[in-house]
N, C-alpha and C positions, 0 to 999 in steps of 0.2 A: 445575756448576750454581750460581747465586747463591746467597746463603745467605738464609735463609725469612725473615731483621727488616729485608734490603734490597727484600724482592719487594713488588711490587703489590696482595699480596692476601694475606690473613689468614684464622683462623679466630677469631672474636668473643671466645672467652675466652685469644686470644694476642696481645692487645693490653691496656695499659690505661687502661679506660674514660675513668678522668678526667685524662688525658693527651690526650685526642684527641676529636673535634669527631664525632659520628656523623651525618650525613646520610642522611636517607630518600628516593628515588624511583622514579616512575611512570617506566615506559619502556615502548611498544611498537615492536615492530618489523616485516617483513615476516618469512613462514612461516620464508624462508629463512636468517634466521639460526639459525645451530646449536651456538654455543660462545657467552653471554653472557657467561660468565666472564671471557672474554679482550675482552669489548667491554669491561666495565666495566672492567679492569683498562686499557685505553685511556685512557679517560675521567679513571679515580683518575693515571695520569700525568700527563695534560693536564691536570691541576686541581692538576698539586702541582710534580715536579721536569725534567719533562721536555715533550716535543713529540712529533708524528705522528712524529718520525723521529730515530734515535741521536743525540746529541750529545757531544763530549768532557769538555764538565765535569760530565756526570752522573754522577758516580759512585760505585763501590759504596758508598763513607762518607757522600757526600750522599743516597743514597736510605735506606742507615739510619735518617739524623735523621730526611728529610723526606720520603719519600715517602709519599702518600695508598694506603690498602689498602682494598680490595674485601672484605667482612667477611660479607656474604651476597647471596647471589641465588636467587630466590624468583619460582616461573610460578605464574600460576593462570589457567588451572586447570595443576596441576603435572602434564606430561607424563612417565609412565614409560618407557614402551616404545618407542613409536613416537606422529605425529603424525597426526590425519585428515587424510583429503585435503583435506575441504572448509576446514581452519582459512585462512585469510586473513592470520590477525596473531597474533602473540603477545603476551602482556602480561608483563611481569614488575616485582619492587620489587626496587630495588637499594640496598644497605646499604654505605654506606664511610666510615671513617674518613680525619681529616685531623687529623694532628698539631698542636696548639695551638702547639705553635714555629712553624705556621707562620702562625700567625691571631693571636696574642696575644688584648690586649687591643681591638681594631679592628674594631667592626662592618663598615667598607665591605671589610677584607681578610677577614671570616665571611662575607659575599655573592658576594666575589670568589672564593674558594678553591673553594664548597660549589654555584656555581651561576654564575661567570662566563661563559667563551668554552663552557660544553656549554648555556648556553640557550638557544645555537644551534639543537640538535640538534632535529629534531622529536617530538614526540611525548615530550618528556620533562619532567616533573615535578619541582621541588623539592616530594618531600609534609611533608618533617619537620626538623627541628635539637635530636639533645640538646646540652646544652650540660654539658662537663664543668665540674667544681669550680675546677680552675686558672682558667680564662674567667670564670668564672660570677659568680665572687667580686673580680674588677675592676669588675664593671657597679655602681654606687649605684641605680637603679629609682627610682620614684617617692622624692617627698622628702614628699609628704604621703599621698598613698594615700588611701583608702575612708575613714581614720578620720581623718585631716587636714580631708578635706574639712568634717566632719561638725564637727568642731573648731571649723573655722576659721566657719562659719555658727552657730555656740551652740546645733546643735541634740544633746540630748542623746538622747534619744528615739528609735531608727531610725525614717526611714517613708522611701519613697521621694520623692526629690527632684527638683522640676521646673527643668527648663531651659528658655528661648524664644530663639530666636533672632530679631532683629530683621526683620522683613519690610517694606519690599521689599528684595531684595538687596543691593543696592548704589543710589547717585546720589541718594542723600537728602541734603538740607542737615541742620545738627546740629539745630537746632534742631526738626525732625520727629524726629529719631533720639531726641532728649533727651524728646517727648513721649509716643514709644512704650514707650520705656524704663521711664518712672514708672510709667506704667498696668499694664505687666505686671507689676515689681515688686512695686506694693501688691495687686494679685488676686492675690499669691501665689508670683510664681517666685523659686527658691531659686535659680538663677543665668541671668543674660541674656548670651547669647554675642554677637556681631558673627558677620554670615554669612562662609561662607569667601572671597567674592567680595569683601568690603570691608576694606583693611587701612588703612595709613597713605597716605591717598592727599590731593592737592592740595585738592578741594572739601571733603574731611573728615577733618583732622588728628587723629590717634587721640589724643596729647596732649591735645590740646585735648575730645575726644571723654571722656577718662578724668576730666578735671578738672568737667565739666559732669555726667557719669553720678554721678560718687562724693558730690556735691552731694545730688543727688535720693537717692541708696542713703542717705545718711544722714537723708533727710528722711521717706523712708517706714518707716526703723528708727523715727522716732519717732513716727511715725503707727499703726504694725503692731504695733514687737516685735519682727520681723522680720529678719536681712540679707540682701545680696542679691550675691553673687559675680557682677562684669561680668566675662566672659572678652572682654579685647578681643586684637582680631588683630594681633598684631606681623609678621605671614610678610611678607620684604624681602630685598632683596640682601645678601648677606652681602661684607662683616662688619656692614655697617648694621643688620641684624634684633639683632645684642648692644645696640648702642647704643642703638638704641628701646627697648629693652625696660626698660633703665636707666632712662631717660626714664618711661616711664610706670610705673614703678613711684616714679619722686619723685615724681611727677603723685600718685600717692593708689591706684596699682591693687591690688585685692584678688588676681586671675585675669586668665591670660595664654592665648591660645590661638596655636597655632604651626598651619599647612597643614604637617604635618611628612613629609608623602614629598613636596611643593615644593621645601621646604629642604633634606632631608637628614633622617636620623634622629638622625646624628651633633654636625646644630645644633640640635636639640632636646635633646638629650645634655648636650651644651655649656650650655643655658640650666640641665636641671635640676640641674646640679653646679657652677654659679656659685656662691657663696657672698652674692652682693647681690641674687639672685632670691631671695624667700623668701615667694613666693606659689605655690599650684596652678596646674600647666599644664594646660590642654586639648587633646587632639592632635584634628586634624581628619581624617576619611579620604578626602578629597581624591585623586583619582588610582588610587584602590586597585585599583580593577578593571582597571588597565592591567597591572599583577602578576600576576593568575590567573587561569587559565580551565578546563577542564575537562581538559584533554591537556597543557597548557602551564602556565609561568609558575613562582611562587610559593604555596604553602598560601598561602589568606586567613588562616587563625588563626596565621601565621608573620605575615602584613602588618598584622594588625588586632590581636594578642593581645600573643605573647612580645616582639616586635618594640619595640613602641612603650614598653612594661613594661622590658624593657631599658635604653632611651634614657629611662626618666624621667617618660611622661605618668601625671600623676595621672589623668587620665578622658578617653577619649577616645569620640566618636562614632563609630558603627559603622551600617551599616544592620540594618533590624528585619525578623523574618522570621513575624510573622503579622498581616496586614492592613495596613492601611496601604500605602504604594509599595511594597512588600515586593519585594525579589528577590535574596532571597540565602534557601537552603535552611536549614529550621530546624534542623536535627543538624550543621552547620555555625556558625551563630551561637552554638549551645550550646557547642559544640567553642571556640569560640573566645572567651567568657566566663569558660571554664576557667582557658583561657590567660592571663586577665586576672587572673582571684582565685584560683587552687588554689595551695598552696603552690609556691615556684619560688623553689627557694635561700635565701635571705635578705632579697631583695625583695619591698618592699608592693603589695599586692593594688594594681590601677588601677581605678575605677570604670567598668563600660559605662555606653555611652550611646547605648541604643539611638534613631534618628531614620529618618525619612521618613515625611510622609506620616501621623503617628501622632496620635487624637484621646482624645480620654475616654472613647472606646468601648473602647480597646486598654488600658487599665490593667488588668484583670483577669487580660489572659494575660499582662502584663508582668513584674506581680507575681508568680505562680502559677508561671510557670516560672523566675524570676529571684531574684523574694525583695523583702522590701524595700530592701535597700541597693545601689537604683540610681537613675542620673539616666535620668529619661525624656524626651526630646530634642523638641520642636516649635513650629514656626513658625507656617505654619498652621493648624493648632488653636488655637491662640492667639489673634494676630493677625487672623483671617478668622471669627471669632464675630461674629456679627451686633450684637452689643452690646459690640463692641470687645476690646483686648487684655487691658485688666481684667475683664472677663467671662469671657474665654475662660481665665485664670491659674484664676480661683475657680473654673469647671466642672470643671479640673482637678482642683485641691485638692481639691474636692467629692467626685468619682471616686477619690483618693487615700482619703481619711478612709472613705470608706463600703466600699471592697476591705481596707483593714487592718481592719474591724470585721465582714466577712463580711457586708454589705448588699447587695443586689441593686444593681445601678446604676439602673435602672427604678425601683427602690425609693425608693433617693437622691433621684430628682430632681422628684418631686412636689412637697418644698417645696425645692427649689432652682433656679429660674426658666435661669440661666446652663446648668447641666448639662441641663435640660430639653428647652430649646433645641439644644445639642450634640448630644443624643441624635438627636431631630427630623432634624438635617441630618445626621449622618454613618453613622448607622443601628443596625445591630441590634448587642451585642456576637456578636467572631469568635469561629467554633469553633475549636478548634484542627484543625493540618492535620495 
Protein backbone atom coordinates (compact mmCIF):
# COMPACT_ATOMS: atom_id res chain seq x y z
CA UNK A 1 0.00 0.00 0.00
CA UNK A 2 1.36 3.65 -0.70
CA UNK A 3 2.03 5.39 2.39
CA UNK A 4 -1.03 7.80 3.46
CA UNK A 5 1.48 11.75 2.74
CA UNK A 6 1.84 10.29 -1.02
CA UNK A 7 -2.07 9.25 -1.48
CA UNK A 8 -4.71 11.48 -3.06
CA UNK A 9 -6.68 11.85 -0.21
CA UNK A 10 -6.50 13.16 3.44
CA UNK A 11 -8.32 13.61 6.37
CA UNK A 12 -8.49 17.65 7.11
CA UNK A 13 -6.57 17.72 10.24
CA UNK A 14 -3.67 15.62 8.52
CA UNK A 15 -2.62 18.09 6.45
CA UNK A 16 -1.36 21.62 7.15
CA UNK A 17 -3.76 24.24 6.69
CA UNK A 18 -1.41 26.96 5.65
CA UNK A 19 0.75 24.93 3.58
CA UNK A 20 -2.00 24.16 1.24
CA UNK A 21 -4.49 25.81 -1.00
CA UNK A 22 -8.16 24.43 0.20
CA UNK A 23 -10.73 24.55 -2.72
CA UNK A 24 -14.40 24.18 -2.32
CA UNK A 25 -16.85 22.47 -4.92
CA UNK A 26 -20.36 21.82 -6.29
CA UNK A 27 -20.42 18.67 -8.13
CA UNK A 28 -23.42 16.60 -9.23
CA UNK A 29 -23.48 13.53 -10.75
CA UNK A 30 -25.79 10.79 -12.28
CA UNK A 31 -27.54 8.23 -9.34
CA UNK A 32 -25.08 5.99 -10.62
CA UNK A 33 -22.09 7.09 -9.24
CA UNK A 34 -21.30 5.22 -5.93
CA UNK A 35 -17.65 5.90 -4.82
CA UNK A 36 -17.09 9.99 -4.91
CA UNK A 37 -14.22 9.41 -3.00
CA UNK A 38 -12.20 7.93 -5.69
CA UNK A 39 -13.82 10.37 -8.40
CA UNK A 40 -12.38 13.24 -6.50
CA UNK A 41 -9.32 11.69 -5.70
CA UNK A 42 -9.28 11.58 -9.99
CA UNK A 43 -9.90 14.90 -10.15
CA UNK A 44 -7.07 16.06 -7.04
CA UNK A 45 -4.49 14.03 -9.56
CA UNK A 46 -5.50 15.65 -12.53
CA UNK A 47 -5.17 18.96 -10.91
CA UNK A 48 -1.83 18.23 -9.42
CA UNK A 49 0.87 15.35 -10.27
CA UNK A 50 -0.56 13.08 -12.50
CA UNK A 51 -3.21 12.08 -15.66
CA UNK A 52 -6.13 9.74 -16.42
CA UNK A 53 -3.55 7.07 -16.64
CA UNK A 54 -0.07 5.86 -14.71
CA UNK A 55 2.93 7.51 -15.83
CA UNK A 56 6.69 6.72 -14.86
CA UNK A 57 7.78 10.02 -13.31
CA UNK A 58 5.03 10.06 -10.98
CA UNK A 59 6.34 9.03 -8.09
CA UNK A 60 6.02 8.06 -4.77
CA UNK A 61 8.49 11.16 -3.69
CA UNK A 62 6.78 13.51 -6.24
CA UNK A 63 3.35 12.72 -4.96
CA UNK A 64 4.73 13.34 -1.29
CA UNK A 65 5.58 17.06 -2.15
CA UNK A 66 3.00 17.50 -4.75
CA UNK A 67 0.10 15.69 -4.83
CA UNK A 68 -3.39 17.41 -4.39
CA UNK A 69 -5.69 15.50 -1.53
CA UNK A 70 -9.25 14.97 -1.39
CA UNK A 71 -9.85 16.26 2.31
CA UNK A 72 -13.71 15.87 2.39
CA UNK A 73 -16.74 14.75 0.59
CA UNK A 74 -20.03 15.78 1.68
CA UNK A 75 -23.92 14.54 -0.07
CA UNK A 76 -26.76 16.41 0.68
CA UNK A 77 -28.74 15.39 1.31
CA UNK A 78 -26.21 12.77 2.86
CA UNK A 79 -27.34 9.18 1.98
CA UNK A 80 -26.93 6.49 4.71
CA UNK A 81 -28.30 3.40 3.89
CA UNK A 82 -29.39 3.02 0.62
CA UNK A 83 -30.61 5.47 -2.28
CA UNK A 84 -34.35 6.17 -3.56
CA UNK A 85 -35.24 4.92 -6.46
CA UNK A 86 -36.68 7.85 -7.66
CA UNK A 87 -33.26 10.06 -6.94
CA UNK A 88 -31.91 11.27 -10.50
CA UNK A 89 -28.66 12.94 -9.37
CA UNK A 90 -26.73 13.36 -6.68
CA UNK A 91 -25.09 16.38 -5.29
CA UNK A 92 -22.12 16.58 -3.33
CA UNK A 93 -19.13 19.56 -2.04
CA UNK A 94 -15.93 18.35 -2.50
CA UNK A 95 -13.02 19.60 -0.37
CA UNK A 96 -9.24 19.41 -1.65
CA UNK A 97 -6.17 20.62 -0.87
CA UNK A 98 -3.39 21.68 -3.33
CA UNK A 99 -0.07 22.21 -1.95
CA UNK A 100 1.24 25.87 -2.27
CA UNK A 101 4.62 24.33 -3.75
CA UNK A 102 2.62 23.91 -6.31
CA UNK A 103 0.83 27.40 -6.75
CA UNK A 104 3.41 29.84 -5.10
CA UNK A 105 3.01 33.06 -5.35
CA UNK A 106 0.82 32.87 -9.11
CA UNK A 107 -2.63 33.67 -9.41
CA UNK A 108 -3.11 32.21 -13.11
CA UNK A 109 -1.02 28.91 -11.54
CA UNK A 110 -4.30 29.31 -8.11
CA UNK A 111 -6.75 29.15 -11.34
CA UNK A 112 -4.85 26.75 -13.00
CA UNK A 113 -4.30 24.12 -10.13
CA UNK A 114 -7.73 24.69 -8.25
CA UNK A 115 -10.11 24.81 -11.55
CA UNK A 116 -8.11 24.26 -14.72
CA UNK A 117 -8.66 21.03 -17.31
CA UNK A 118 -11.75 19.80 -14.37
CA UNK A 119 -13.81 22.91 -15.61
CA UNK A 120 -14.35 20.82 -18.15
CA UNK A 121 -16.30 18.53 -16.24
CA UNK A 122 -20.02 19.26 -16.13
CA UNK A 123 -21.89 20.21 -13.49
CA UNK A 124 -19.00 21.13 -11.41
CA UNK A 125 -18.47 24.22 -9.43
CA UNK A 126 -15.45 26.19 -8.07
CA UNK A 127 -17.65 27.45 -4.93
CA UNK A 128 -14.59 28.65 -2.67
CA UNK A 129 -10.48 29.29 -2.11
CA UNK A 130 -9.00 29.49 1.37
CA UNK A 131 -6.04 30.92 0.85
CA UNK A 132 -3.20 29.79 3.18
CA UNK A 133 -0.64 32.28 5.08
CA UNK A 134 2.53 31.12 2.87
CA UNK A 135 0.23 32.57 -0.42
CA UNK A 136 -1.53 35.03 1.27
CA UNK A 137 1.21 37.00 2.61
CA UNK A 138 2.89 37.41 -1.24
CA UNK A 139 -0.17 39.21 -2.46
CA UNK A 140 0.19 43.55 -1.61
CA UNK A 141 -3.96 44.05 -2.20
CA UNK A 142 -4.99 47.31 -2.53
CA UNK A 143 -2.39 50.09 -2.16
CA UNK A 144 -5.14 52.65 -1.20
CA UNK A 145 -8.20 50.92 0.05
CA UNK A 146 -11.51 52.34 1.48
CA UNK A 147 -9.46 54.85 3.44
CA UNK A 148 -6.98 55.92 0.62
CA UNK A 149 -9.83 56.69 -1.35
CA UNK A 150 -11.36 58.80 1.35
CA UNK A 151 -7.70 60.31 1.63
CA UNK A 152 -7.01 61.02 -1.37
CA UNK A 153 -10.53 63.22 -1.98
CA UNK A 154 -9.97 65.38 1.62
CA UNK A 155 -13.00 63.93 2.68
CA UNK A 156 -12.72 63.44 6.29
CA UNK A 157 -16.32 62.75 7.26
CA UNK A 158 -17.65 59.25 6.05
CA UNK A 159 -20.86 59.48 3.79
CA UNK A 160 -21.16 57.54 0.94
CA UNK A 161 -19.45 58.47 -2.41
CA UNK A 162 -20.93 59.02 -5.75
CA UNK A 163 -19.53 57.95 -9.00
CA UNK A 164 -20.90 58.77 -12.88
CA UNK A 165 -19.81 57.25 -15.44
CA UNK A 166 -19.73 59.27 -18.63
CA UNK A 167 -22.82 58.58 -20.99
CA UNK A 168 -23.01 57.94 -23.95
CA UNK A 169 -20.74 54.91 -24.06
CA UNK A 170 -18.41 55.42 -26.22
CA UNK A 171 -17.81 57.79 -29.88
CA UNK A 172 -17.99 61.15 -28.28
CA UNK A 173 -15.48 63.80 -29.34
CA UNK A 174 -13.48 65.13 -26.11
CA UNK A 175 -14.80 68.17 -26.18
CA UNK A 176 -18.60 66.58 -25.21
CA UNK A 177 -16.85 64.23 -22.89
CA UNK A 178 -14.98 67.51 -21.30
CA UNK A 179 -18.60 69.14 -20.91
CA UNK A 180 -20.13 66.19 -19.28
CA UNK A 181 -17.50 65.80 -17.04
CA UNK A 182 -17.65 69.40 -15.50
CA UNK A 183 -21.42 69.31 -15.06
CA UNK A 184 -21.31 66.19 -13.10
CA UNK A 185 -18.42 67.10 -11.05
CA UNK A 186 -19.76 70.44 -9.83
CA UNK A 187 -23.42 68.64 -8.78
CA UNK A 188 -21.46 66.61 -6.78
CA UNK A 189 -19.67 63.40 -7.90
CA UNK A 190 -16.93 62.37 -5.84
CA UNK A 191 -15.29 60.39 -8.85
CA UNK A 192 -16.16 60.31 -12.85
CA UNK A 193 -15.16 56.97 -14.33
CA UNK A 194 -14.80 56.47 -18.45
CA UNK A 195 -17.30 53.66 -19.38
CA UNK A 196 -15.78 50.29 -19.88
CA UNK A 197 -16.35 50.56 -23.57
CA UNK A 198 -14.03 53.66 -23.90
CA UNK A 199 -10.33 53.49 -23.41
CA UNK A 200 -7.40 55.01 -25.30
CA UNK A 201 -8.79 54.99 -28.55
CA UNK A 202 -7.93 57.06 -32.04
CA UNK A 203 -11.03 59.65 -31.97
CA UNK A 204 -10.34 60.13 -28.08
CA UNK A 205 -6.90 59.93 -26.79
CA UNK A 206 -7.23 59.17 -22.86
CA UNK A 207 -3.87 61.55 -22.57
CA UNK A 208 -5.24 63.92 -23.95
CA UNK A 209 -8.71 63.06 -22.24
CA UNK A 210 -6.64 63.24 -18.60
CA UNK A 211 -5.04 66.61 -19.31
CA UNK A 212 -8.40 68.39 -20.38
CA UNK A 213 -10.55 66.44 -17.32
CA UNK A 214 -7.87 67.28 -14.52
CA UNK A 215 -8.19 71.12 -15.87
CA UNK A 216 -11.83 71.30 -15.10
CA UNK A 217 -11.29 68.79 -11.62
CA UNK A 218 -9.33 71.72 -10.54
CA UNK A 219 -11.65 74.32 -11.63
CA UNK A 220 -14.79 72.95 -9.90
CA UNK A 221 -12.29 72.32 -6.58
CA UNK A 222 -12.37 76.06 -6.74
CA UNK A 223 -15.78 76.67 -7.48
CA UNK A 224 -17.08 73.71 -4.77
CA UNK A 225 -14.49 72.72 -2.30
CA UNK A 226 -14.81 69.78 -3.72
CA UNK A 227 -12.29 66.89 -5.62
CA UNK A 228 -13.23 64.97 -8.12
CA UNK A 229 -11.22 61.31 -8.89
CA UNK A 230 -11.39 60.70 -12.93
CA UNK A 231 -10.95 57.07 -13.18
CA UNK A 232 -9.86 57.06 -16.74
CA UNK A 233 -9.65 53.65 -18.84
CA UNK A 234 -6.18 52.47 -19.42
CA UNK A 235 -7.54 48.46 -20.43
CA UNK A 236 -4.92 47.92 -23.82
CA UNK A 237 -2.76 45.45 -25.25
CA UNK A 238 -0.22 44.48 -22.97
CA UNK A 239 2.46 45.45 -22.45
CA UNK A 240 1.13 48.88 -23.92
CA UNK A 241 -1.65 49.03 -20.94
CA UNK A 242 2.03 49.64 -18.38
CA UNK A 243 3.02 52.34 -20.58
CA UNK A 244 -0.28 54.30 -20.84
CA UNK A 245 -0.80 54.11 -17.65
CA UNK A 246 2.66 55.89 -17.04
CA UNK A 247 1.60 58.42 -19.49
CA UNK A 248 -1.49 59.40 -17.81
CA UNK A 249 -0.40 59.54 -14.66
CA UNK A 250 2.48 62.56 -16.01
CA UNK A 251 -0.58 63.75 -17.83
CA UNK A 252 -2.05 64.87 -14.13
CA UNK A 253 -4.30 61.46 -13.43
CA UNK A 254 -5.66 61.22 -9.92
CA UNK A 255 -7.55 57.33 -10.72
CA UNK A 256 -6.92 54.64 -13.04
CA UNK A 257 -9.66 52.02 -14.05
CA UNK A 258 -8.43 48.62 -15.62
CA UNK A 259 -11.46 46.06 -17.58
CA UNK A 260 -9.40 43.69 -15.39
CA UNK A 261 -10.75 39.99 -16.33
CA UNK A 262 -10.01 41.75 -20.24
CA UNK A 263 -6.45 42.04 -19.10
CA UNK A 264 -5.78 39.63 -16.71
CA UNK A 265 -5.97 39.86 -13.00
CA UNK A 266 -2.43 39.52 -12.86
CA UNK A 267 -2.03 43.16 -15.03
CA UNK A 268 -3.93 44.75 -12.84
CA UNK A 269 -1.61 43.14 -10.03
CA UNK A 270 1.37 44.44 -12.05
CA UNK A 271 -0.24 48.20 -12.16
CA UNK A 272 -1.07 47.90 -8.26
CA UNK A 273 2.48 46.93 -7.18
CA UNK A 274 4.24 49.36 -9.66
CA UNK A 275 6.00 51.77 -7.53
CA UNK A 276 5.24 55.00 -10.26
CA UNK A 277 1.52 54.15 -9.96
CA UNK A 278 0.63 55.90 -7.01
CA UNK A 279 -3.07 56.64 -7.59
CA UNK A 280 -6.38 54.30 -6.94
CA UNK A 281 -7.39 51.63 -9.36
CA UNK A 282 -10.91 50.90 -10.26
CA UNK A 283 -11.40 47.35 -11.56
CA UNK A 284 -14.26 46.99 -13.82
CA UNK A 285 -16.54 43.75 -14.04
CA UNK A 286 -16.59 43.44 -17.41
CA UNK A 287 -16.99 39.91 -18.47
CA UNK A 288 -17.74 38.46 -15.03
CA UNK A 289 -20.71 36.62 -15.87
CA UNK A 290 -18.79 34.44 -18.35
CA UNK A 291 -17.24 32.97 -14.97
CA UNK A 292 -20.45 31.79 -13.17
CA UNK A 293 -23.37 30.29 -13.34
CA UNK A 294 -25.44 28.26 -11.25
CA UNK A 295 -23.84 24.41 -11.87
CA UNK A 296 -20.81 25.85 -13.65
CA UNK A 297 -17.96 28.07 -13.56
CA UNK A 298 -16.47 30.26 -10.74
CA UNK A 299 -18.14 31.83 -7.28
CA UNK A 300 -18.96 35.28 -8.33
CA UNK A 301 -17.60 36.51 -4.85
CA UNK A 302 -14.21 34.63 -5.91
CA UNK A 303 -14.56 36.84 -9.53
CA UNK A 304 -15.92 39.96 -7.99
CA UNK A 305 -14.62 40.04 -4.12
CA UNK A 306 -11.24 37.93 -3.01
CA UNK A 307 -10.01 38.06 -6.57
CA UNK A 308 -9.68 41.41 -7.52
CA UNK A 309 -8.71 42.39 -3.64
CA UNK A 310 -5.78 40.11 -4.33
CA UNK A 311 -4.50 41.68 -7.41
CA UNK A 312 -4.92 45.29 -5.86
CA UNK A 313 -8.24 47.06 -7.10
CA UNK A 314 -8.85 49.87 -4.63
CA UNK A 315 -12.82 49.70 -5.61
CA UNK A 316 -14.14 47.99 -7.97
CA UNK A 317 -17.86 47.75 -9.74
CA UNK A 318 -20.04 45.10 -9.13
CA UNK A 319 -23.63 44.70 -10.08
CA UNK A 320 -26.51 45.87 -7.47
CA UNK A 321 -28.90 43.56 -6.32
CA UNK A 322 -32.18 45.55 -5.34
CA UNK A 323 -33.71 47.52 -8.05
CA UNK A 324 -32.34 49.07 -10.52
CA UNK A 325 -30.95 46.48 -13.59
CA UNK A 326 -30.57 44.25 -10.90
CA UNK A 327 -29.64 40.60 -11.61
CA UNK A 328 -27.44 39.10 -9.34
CA UNK A 329 -29.17 37.73 -6.03
CA UNK A 330 -28.94 39.88 -2.90
CA UNK A 331 -27.27 37.10 -0.34
CA UNK A 332 -24.80 36.89 -3.06
CA UNK A 333 -23.78 40.68 -3.47
CA UNK A 334 -23.67 40.46 0.35
CA UNK A 335 -21.46 37.44 0.23
CA UNK A 336 -19.40 39.11 -1.99
CA UNK A 337 -18.96 42.80 -0.17
CA UNK A 338 -17.51 40.63 2.47
CA UNK A 339 -15.09 39.48 0.39
CA UNK A 340 -14.28 42.93 -0.38
CA UNK A 341 -14.10 44.56 3.45
CA UNK A 342 -14.01 41.64 6.21
CA UNK A 343 -10.69 41.07 7.27
CA UNK A 344 -8.39 38.98 4.66
CA UNK A 345 -4.83 38.63 5.93
CA UNK A 346 -3.17 41.80 5.76
CA UNK A 347 -4.95 43.27 2.93
CA UNK A 348 -7.01 46.65 2.71
CA UNK A 349 -10.60 46.43 2.54
CA UNK A 350 -11.43 47.41 -1.69
CA UNK A 351 -14.48 49.71 -1.76
CA UNK A 352 -17.81 48.15 -3.67
CA UNK A 353 -19.22 49.72 -6.12
CA UNK A 354 -22.22 48.79 -6.49
CA UNK A 355 -23.97 49.85 -10.50
CA UNK A 356 -26.71 49.23 -12.89
CA UNK A 357 -29.23 50.80 -13.55
CA UNK A 358 -29.17 52.53 -10.00
CA UNK A 359 -31.08 56.22 -9.21
CA UNK A 360 -31.81 58.24 -5.91
CA UNK A 361 -34.36 56.09 -5.33
CA UNK A 362 -31.83 53.14 -4.51
CA UNK A 363 -29.61 55.12 -1.78
CA UNK A 364 -31.70 54.02 1.09
CA UNK A 365 -31.27 50.25 0.67
CA UNK A 366 -27.71 51.11 -0.43
CA UNK A 367 -26.78 52.61 2.56
CA UNK A 368 -29.05 50.37 4.95
CA UNK A 369 -27.54 47.19 3.94
CA UNK A 370 -23.88 48.53 3.04
CA UNK A 371 -23.21 51.45 5.33
CA UNK A 372 -21.83 54.34 4.37
CA UNK A 373 -18.40 53.61 3.11
CA UNK A 374 -19.42 52.95 -0.33
CA UNK A 375 -19.20 54.30 -3.91
CA UNK A 376 -22.59 54.24 -5.38
CA UNK A 377 -21.97 53.70 -9.19
CA UNK A 378 -24.45 55.61 -11.99
CA UNK A 379 -24.59 56.76 -15.39
CA UNK A 380 -27.89 57.05 -16.06
CA UNK A 381 -29.25 58.63 -13.18
CA UNK A 382 -27.07 61.13 -13.58
CA UNK A 383 -26.66 61.81 -16.96
CA UNK A 384 -30.51 61.13 -18.19
CA UNK A 385 -32.07 63.84 -15.34
CA UNK A 386 -34.08 65.90 -17.30
CA UNK A 387 -32.14 68.94 -15.96
CA UNK A 388 -28.81 67.47 -17.07
CA UNK A 389 -25.71 65.72 -15.31
CA UNK A 390 -25.47 68.48 -12.91
CA UNK A 391 -28.93 68.02 -11.67
CA UNK A 392 -28.71 64.65 -11.65
CA UNK A 393 -24.99 64.64 -9.30
CA UNK A 394 -27.00 67.18 -6.73
CA UNK A 395 -30.52 64.63 -6.64
CA UNK A 396 -27.99 62.47 -5.75
CA UNK A 397 -26.02 64.16 -3.12
CA UNK A 398 -29.52 65.40 -1.94
CA UNK A 399 -30.67 61.53 -1.43
CA UNK A 400 -27.14 61.00 0.17
CA UNK A 401 -27.33 63.87 2.83
CA UNK A 402 -30.98 63.23 3.86
CA UNK A 403 -30.38 58.89 4.16
CA UNK A 404 -27.24 59.62 6.53
CA UNK A 405 -29.67 62.23 8.61
CA UNK A 406 -32.61 59.60 8.62
CA UNK A 407 -34.95 61.95 6.29
CA UNK A 408 -37.52 60.33 4.21
CA UNK A 409 -36.49 60.81 0.55
CA UNK A 410 -40.10 62.13 -0.25
CA UNK A 411 -39.30 64.29 2.62
CA UNK A 412 -36.04 65.53 0.96
CA UNK A 413 -37.26 66.48 -2.03
CA UNK A 414 -39.96 69.10 -1.55
CA UNK A 415 -37.28 71.76 -1.32
CA UNK A 416 -35.04 70.25 -3.61
CA UNK A 417 -36.39 70.69 -7.23
CA UNK A 418 -33.37 67.91 -8.90
CA UNK A 419 -34.40 65.09 -6.32
CA UNK A 420 -37.96 65.84 -6.93
CA UNK A 421 -37.90 65.42 -10.21
CA UNK A 422 -35.78 61.98 -9.84
CA UNK A 423 -38.20 60.80 -7.64
CA UNK A 424 -41.15 61.66 -10.36
CA UNK A 425 -39.39 59.70 -13.02
CA UNK A 426 -37.87 56.66 -11.55
CA UNK A 427 -40.46 56.01 -8.71
CA UNK A 428 -41.25 54.73 -5.54
CA UNK A 429 -38.09 53.87 -3.04
CA UNK A 430 -37.55 49.68 -3.26
CA UNK A 431 -38.68 47.23 -0.74
CA UNK A 432 -36.29 45.23 0.03
CA UNK A 433 -36.51 41.65 -1.53
Amino acid sequence: MMPFNAMPAALPEGIDMEKNVIATYYFSVPRTYDNMLAVGQILAVEQSTGTWTPVPGETEAVRTKHVAKVIGVYEAPWHEFSIPEDTVERTFILQIAFPSINIEDQLPMLLTATYGNISLAPDLKLLDIRMPKDILKTYRGPKFGIDGIYKALGIRKRRPLLNSMIKPNCGYPLAVGLDLFYKAAKGGCDMIKDDELIADMKYNSAVARVKAYMKKEQQVYEETGEHTLYAVNITDRLPRMFQLAKEVVAAGANCLMVNYLSVGPEAMRALAEDPEIQVPILAHMDLSGSFFSPRQGIGSHLILGKIPRLCGADAIVMPFSLGGKAVYLHEKFMMTTQCLRYPFGKLKPTMPMPSGGITPVNVPDIVRELGPEILIGSGGGVHGHPQGPEAGAQAFRKAIDATMKGVPLAEAAKAHEPLKIALEIWGKVTEFK
